[in-house]
N, C-alpha and C positions, 0 to 999 in steps of 0.2 A: 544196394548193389555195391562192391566193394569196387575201389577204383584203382587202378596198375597204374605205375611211374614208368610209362614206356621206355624210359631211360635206362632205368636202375631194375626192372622188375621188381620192385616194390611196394606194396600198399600204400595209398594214399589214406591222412585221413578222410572222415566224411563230408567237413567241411570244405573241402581244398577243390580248388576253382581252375580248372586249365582251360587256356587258349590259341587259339591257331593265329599265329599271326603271319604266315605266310606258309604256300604248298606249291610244287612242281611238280609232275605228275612224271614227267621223266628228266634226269638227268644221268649223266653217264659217269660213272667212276672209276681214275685210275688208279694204280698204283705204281706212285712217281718214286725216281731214284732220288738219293740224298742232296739237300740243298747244298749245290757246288758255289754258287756264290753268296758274301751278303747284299748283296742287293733283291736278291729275291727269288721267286721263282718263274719258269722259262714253261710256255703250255708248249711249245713246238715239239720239244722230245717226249713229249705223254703222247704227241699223236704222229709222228713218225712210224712208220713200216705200216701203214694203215692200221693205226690205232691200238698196236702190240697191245701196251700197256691198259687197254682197257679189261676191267675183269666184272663191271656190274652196271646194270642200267638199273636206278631205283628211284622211289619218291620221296623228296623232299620236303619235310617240313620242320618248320620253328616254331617250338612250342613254349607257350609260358606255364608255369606252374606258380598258384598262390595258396600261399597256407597261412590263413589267420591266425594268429596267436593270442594269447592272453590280455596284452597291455592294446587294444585296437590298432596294432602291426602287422603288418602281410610280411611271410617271410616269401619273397618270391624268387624262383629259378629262371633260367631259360634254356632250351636247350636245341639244337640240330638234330634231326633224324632223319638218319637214310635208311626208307625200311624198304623190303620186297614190294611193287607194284599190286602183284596180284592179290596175296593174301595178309600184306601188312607187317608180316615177321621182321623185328628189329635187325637191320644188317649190321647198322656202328653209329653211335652217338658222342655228340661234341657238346659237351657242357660250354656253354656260352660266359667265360665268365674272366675273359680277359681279352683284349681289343685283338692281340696274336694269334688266337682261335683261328680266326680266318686270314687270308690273306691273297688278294688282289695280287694274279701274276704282272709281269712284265708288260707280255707282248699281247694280250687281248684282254676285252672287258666280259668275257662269260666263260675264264677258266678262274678260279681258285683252289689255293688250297686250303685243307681242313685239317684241325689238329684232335683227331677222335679218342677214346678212352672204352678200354672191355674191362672182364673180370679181372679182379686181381690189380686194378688200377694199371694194366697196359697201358699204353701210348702207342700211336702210329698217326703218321701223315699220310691223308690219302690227296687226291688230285678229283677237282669234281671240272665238267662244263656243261652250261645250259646251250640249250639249242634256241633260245631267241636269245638276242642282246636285251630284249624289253626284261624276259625276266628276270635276266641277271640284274638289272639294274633295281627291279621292285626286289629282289633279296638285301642290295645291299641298303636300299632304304631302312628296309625293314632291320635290321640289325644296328642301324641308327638310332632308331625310335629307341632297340632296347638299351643303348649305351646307354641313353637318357634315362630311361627309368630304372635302371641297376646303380646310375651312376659310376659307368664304367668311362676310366679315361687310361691314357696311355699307358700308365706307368702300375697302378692301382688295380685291386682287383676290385669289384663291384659290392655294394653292402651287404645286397641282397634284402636290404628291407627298401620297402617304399608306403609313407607314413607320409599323407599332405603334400602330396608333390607340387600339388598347386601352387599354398603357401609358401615354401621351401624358393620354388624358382621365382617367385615374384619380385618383381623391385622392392629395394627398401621404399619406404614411405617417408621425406625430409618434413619435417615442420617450419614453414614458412613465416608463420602468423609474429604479431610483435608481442614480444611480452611486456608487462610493464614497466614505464620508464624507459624502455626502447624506441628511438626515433629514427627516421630515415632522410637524408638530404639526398636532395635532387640534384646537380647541376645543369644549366641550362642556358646553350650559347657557351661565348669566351670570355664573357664578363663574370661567371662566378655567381650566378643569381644564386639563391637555396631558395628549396623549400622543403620546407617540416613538416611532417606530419607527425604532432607530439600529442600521446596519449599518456598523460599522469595527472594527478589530483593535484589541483590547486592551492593555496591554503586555508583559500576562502570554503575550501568543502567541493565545486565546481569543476565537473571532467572540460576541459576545453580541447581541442586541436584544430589548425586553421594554420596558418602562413603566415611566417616571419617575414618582413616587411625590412628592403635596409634602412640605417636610420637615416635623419634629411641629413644633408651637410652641414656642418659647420660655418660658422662667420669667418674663422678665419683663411677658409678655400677660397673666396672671392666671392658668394652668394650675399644676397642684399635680404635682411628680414622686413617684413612689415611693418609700417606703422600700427603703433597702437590703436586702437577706436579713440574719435573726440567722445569726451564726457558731454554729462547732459546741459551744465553751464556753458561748453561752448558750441554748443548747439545753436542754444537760446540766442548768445550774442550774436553767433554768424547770422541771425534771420534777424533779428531787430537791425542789422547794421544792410543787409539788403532791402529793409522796407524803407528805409531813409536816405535812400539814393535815389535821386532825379530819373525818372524813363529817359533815355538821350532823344532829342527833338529829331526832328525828322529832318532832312538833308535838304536842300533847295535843289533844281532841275540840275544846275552849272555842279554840282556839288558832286553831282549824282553821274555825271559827263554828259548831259543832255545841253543842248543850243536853246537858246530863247524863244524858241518857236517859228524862228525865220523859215523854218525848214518842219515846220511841226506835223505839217500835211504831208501826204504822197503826193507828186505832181502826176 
């Protein structure tokens, strides 16, 4: 079955994928007079004299369109349709494909206006407003998502492919790791300690890493080093010269601060 480019009245080919990403089943259309300022546009004069300027209640939808191509590329569209409620007939279509397409009036959040396109590459602005604030608000979600996937921003029109969207918006990915000969110091506290964690070959052949150590002080800071060890001659002498010392005799009572015994009992 052949498929129509609701937009364009066009065949589709047969691989080509459309989708609904958002429907209102009624909205009301006007037609607004020329933008009097740049700041924007005003919904109060569309609906002045009870609603003059209305000329269509229709249903709204955003439609995507994907068409695979040769190199595994979707060339993809999107587009606005305002068609007849009842039996679907395209009323006016807004190629979605520049952020000014639409445009959030002033003074409410469920009037916009539309920048539509007929035969012959016509233009006209029309004026639309939804009857709940909810749905205006999932429309303009919805026209978010596709800025994203068009990569539509202010200024730019949109690629119109979308190839890896996933990849494309992902963080870079930083490489942290050390490479060789690369080392990392710590500092820690106000004294300056480091520590290294050093990864390189030694020349012994041997990976080491572990912690640099500061060195001890110097003699001439004020530190005292150690005696040498005695050797084993004076080992020998210092013991032969304490087995040849007298044991010291034992003390006499008076000696010791004891009395003579006058007192040697408890009374």
């Amino acid at each position: 079955m052949e498929t129509i480019d609701p937009a364009t009245g066009r065949p589709l080919p047969t691989d080509a994928i459309q989708r609904i990403l958002f429907i209102a089943p009624s909205v009301h259309v006007y037609n607004i007079p020329p933008l009097a300022s740049t700041k924007g546009y005003v919904a109060a004069s569309w609906t002045a004299d009870n609603n003059k300027r209305q000329i269509f209640t229709a249903r709204l939808r955003i439609l995507e369109t994907a068409i695979p191509t040769a190199n595994n590329d979707e060339t993809v569209k999107t587009d606005i349709l305002l068609e007849d409620p009842i039996n679907g007939q395209l009323f006016a279509a807004a190629p979605y494909t520049t952020i000014g397409v639409v445009e959030q009036v002033l003074d409410s959040s469920r009037f916009f206006a539309i920048r539509v396109e007929g035969e012959g590459g016509r233009k006209a602005v029309l004026g639309i407003g939804f009857e709940e604030r909810s749905e205006a608000f999932d429309f303009s979600v919805s026209l978010q998502e596709v800025r994203k996937t068009l990569g539509i921003d202010d200024n730019a029109k949109g690629s119109g492919k979308r190839t890896q969207k996933a990849e494309e918006n992902a963080p870079e990915k930083k490489d942290f790791s050390l490479k060789e000969g690369e080392t990392i110091t710590v500092n820690i506290g106000s004294k300056g300690i480091g520590r290294r964690l050093q990864e390189k070959t030694e020349q012994s052949g041997q990976t080491q890493g572990g912690f640099s150590l500061p060195p001890p002080p110097s003699s001439g800071s004020g530190g005292s080093l150690l005696p040498p060890p005695p050797s084993a001659n004076q080992v020998k002498a210092r013991k032969r010269l304490s087995q040849n010392i007298e044991p010291p005799k034992p003390s006499s009572t008076e000696e010791l601060g004891f009395d003579d015994g006058e007192f040697g009992e408890f009374q």
